[in-house]
C-alpha positions in Angstrom: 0.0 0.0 0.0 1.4 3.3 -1.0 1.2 6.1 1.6 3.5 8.8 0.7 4.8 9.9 -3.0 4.3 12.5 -6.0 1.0 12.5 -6.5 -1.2 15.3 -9.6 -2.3 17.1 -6.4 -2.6 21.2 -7.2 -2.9 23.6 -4.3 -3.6 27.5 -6.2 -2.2 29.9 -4.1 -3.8 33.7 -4.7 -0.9 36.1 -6.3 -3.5 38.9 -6.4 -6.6 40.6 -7.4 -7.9 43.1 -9.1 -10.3 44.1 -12.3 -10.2 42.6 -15.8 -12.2 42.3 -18.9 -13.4 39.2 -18.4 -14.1 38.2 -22.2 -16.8 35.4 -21.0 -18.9 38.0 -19.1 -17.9 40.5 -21.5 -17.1 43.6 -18.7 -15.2 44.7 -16.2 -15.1 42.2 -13.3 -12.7 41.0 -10.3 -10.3 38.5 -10.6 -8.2 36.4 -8.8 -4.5 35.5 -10.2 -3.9 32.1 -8.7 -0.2 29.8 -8.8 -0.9 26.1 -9.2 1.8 24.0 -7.3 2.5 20.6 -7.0 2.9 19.2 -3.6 4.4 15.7 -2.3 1.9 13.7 -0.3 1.9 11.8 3.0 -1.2 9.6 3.4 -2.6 11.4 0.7 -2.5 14.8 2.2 -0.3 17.4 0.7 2.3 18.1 3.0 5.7 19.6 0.7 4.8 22.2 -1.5 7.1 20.9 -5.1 7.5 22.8 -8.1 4.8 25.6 -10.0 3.3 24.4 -12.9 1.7 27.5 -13.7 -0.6 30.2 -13.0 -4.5 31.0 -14.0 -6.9 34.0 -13.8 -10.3 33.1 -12.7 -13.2 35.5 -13.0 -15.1 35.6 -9.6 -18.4 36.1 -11.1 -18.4 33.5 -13.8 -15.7 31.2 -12.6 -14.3 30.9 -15.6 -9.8 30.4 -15.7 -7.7 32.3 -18.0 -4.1 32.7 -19.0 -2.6 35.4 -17.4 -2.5 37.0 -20.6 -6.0 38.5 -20.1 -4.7 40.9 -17.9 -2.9 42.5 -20.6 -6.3 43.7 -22.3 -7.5 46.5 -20.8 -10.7 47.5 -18.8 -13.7 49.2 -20.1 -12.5 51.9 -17.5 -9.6 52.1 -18.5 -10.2 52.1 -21.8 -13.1 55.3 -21.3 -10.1 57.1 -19.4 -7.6 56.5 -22.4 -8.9 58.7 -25.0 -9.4 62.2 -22.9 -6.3 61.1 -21.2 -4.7 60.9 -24.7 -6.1 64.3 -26.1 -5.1 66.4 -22.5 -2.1 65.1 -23.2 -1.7 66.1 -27.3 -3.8 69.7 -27.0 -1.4 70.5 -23.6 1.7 69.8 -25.9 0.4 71.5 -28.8 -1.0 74.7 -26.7 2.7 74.8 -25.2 4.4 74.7 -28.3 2.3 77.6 -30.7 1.3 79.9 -27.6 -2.3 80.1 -25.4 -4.3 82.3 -27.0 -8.0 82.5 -26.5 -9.1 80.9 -29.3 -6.7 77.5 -29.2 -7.0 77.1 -25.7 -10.9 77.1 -26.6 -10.3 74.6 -29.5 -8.2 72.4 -27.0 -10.7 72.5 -24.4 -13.5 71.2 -27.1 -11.3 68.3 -27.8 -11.1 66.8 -24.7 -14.5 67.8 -24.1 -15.6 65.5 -27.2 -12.6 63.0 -26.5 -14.8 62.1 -23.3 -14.4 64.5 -20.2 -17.1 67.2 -20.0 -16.0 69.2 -16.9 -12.8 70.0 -18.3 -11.3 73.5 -18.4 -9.1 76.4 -19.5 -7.9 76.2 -15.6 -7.2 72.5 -15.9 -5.7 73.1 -19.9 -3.2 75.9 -18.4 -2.2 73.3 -15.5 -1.9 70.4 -17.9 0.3 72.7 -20.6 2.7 73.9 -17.9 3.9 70.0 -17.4 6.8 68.7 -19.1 6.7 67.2 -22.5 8.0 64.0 -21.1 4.5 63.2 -19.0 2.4 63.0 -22.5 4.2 60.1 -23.3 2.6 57.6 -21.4 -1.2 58.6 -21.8 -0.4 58.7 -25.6 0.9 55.5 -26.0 -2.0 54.1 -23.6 -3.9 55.9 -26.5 -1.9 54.0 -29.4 -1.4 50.8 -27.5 -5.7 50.6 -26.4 -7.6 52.6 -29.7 -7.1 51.6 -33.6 -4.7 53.4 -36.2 -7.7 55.3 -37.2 -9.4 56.5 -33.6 -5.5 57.8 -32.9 -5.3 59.6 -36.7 -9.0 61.4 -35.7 -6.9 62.6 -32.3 -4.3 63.5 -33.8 -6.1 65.6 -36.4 -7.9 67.2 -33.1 -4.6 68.1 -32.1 -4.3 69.8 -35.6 -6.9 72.0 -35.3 -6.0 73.1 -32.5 -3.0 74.2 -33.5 -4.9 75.5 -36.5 -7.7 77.4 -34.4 -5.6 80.8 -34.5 -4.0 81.2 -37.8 -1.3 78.8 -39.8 0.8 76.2 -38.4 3.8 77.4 -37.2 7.0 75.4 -37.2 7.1 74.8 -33.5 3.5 73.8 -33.9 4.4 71.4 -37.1 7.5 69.8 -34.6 5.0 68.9 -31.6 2.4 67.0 -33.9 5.3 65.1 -35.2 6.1 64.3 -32.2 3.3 63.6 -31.2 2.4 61.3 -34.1 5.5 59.6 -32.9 4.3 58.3 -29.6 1.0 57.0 -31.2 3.1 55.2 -33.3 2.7 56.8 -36.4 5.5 57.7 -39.2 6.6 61.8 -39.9 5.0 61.2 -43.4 1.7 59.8 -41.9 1.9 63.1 -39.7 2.6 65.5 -42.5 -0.5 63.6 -44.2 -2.8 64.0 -41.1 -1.7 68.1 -41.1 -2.4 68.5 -45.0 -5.8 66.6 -45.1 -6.9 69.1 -42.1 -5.7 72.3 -43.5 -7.4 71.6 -46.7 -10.6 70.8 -45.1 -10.3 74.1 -43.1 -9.5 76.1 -46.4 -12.3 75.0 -48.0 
């Protein structure tokens, strides 16, 4: 009779928790990131803890497992937070680089407005345009890494006509929707296409 040995035996020890997009509920729900490990058995009960054999996401509410992987995609909060996160972040680097005047710092403020934030403001535009440069990275590429080619091309061309909203597009103007083009992953001669295809539609 065999009492102690190897046996398939999986204790899941919890990693963490937090929210996901569970793709079987289809929304936002809690999670629980588990480790299954091996354990070597005395009488049958687990008693050494043995090598991990790998880990699993499990949905609360449906109970369904996951790879890890899942964790990658992002919320439905997050993802509502990513696009007037993203255009704060373009119309603050555009308004610093062709000047505040009354007229672009109401264009900007429409654009976020639209891009999903209602309550924003000229107070929270100045705030947002006195940061450095180097803080719009991040809530661009969210943008670029969470939206399609196309949703980040219509921001982008928000971010032109903003530039545009109080005469011609200056070269320091031109340089900041380059760069930021650049963060949402798109090439200086997509950029230059975006600026054209908006200045002609405004001179029309």
């Amino acid at each position: 009779m065999i009492i102690f040995g190897v046996s398939v035996f999986y204790i899941f020890g919890l990693i963490g928790t937090g929210q996901f997009h569970c793709p079987h509920c289809g929304g936002d729900r809690a999670y629980e990131h588990r480790t299954a490990r091996r354990f070597f058995t005395l009488f049958f009960l687990p008693v050494i803890p043995l090598d991990k054999v790998g880990e699993i996401v499990k949905c609360t509410t449906c109970r369904t497992k996951y790879d890890p992987i899942v964790l990658r995609r992002a919320t439905t909060a997050q993802l509502e937070s990513a696009l007037p996160a993203g255009m704060r972040a373009a119309a603050a680097v555009v308004l610093r680089a062709g000047g505040a005047s009354e007229v672009a710092v109401r264009a900007a403020v429409d654009a976020v407005r639209e891009a999903g934030e209602p309550g924003y403001d000229a107070t929270q535009l100045m705030a947002d345009a006195e940061q450095p440069s180097e803080l719009a990275v991040e809530p661009l590429r969210g943008l670029a890494a969470n939206f399609t080619q196309d949703a980040c091309e219509r921001q982008l061309a928000n971010a032109v006509r903003v530039a545009l909203a109080d005469g011609p597009i200056n070269q320091a103007e031109r340089e900041a929707i380059g760069w930021i083009a650049a963060q949402l992953g798109m090439t200086p001669a997509h950029a230059t296409g975006v600026i054209a295809t908006v200045e002609q539609s405004i001179t029309r």
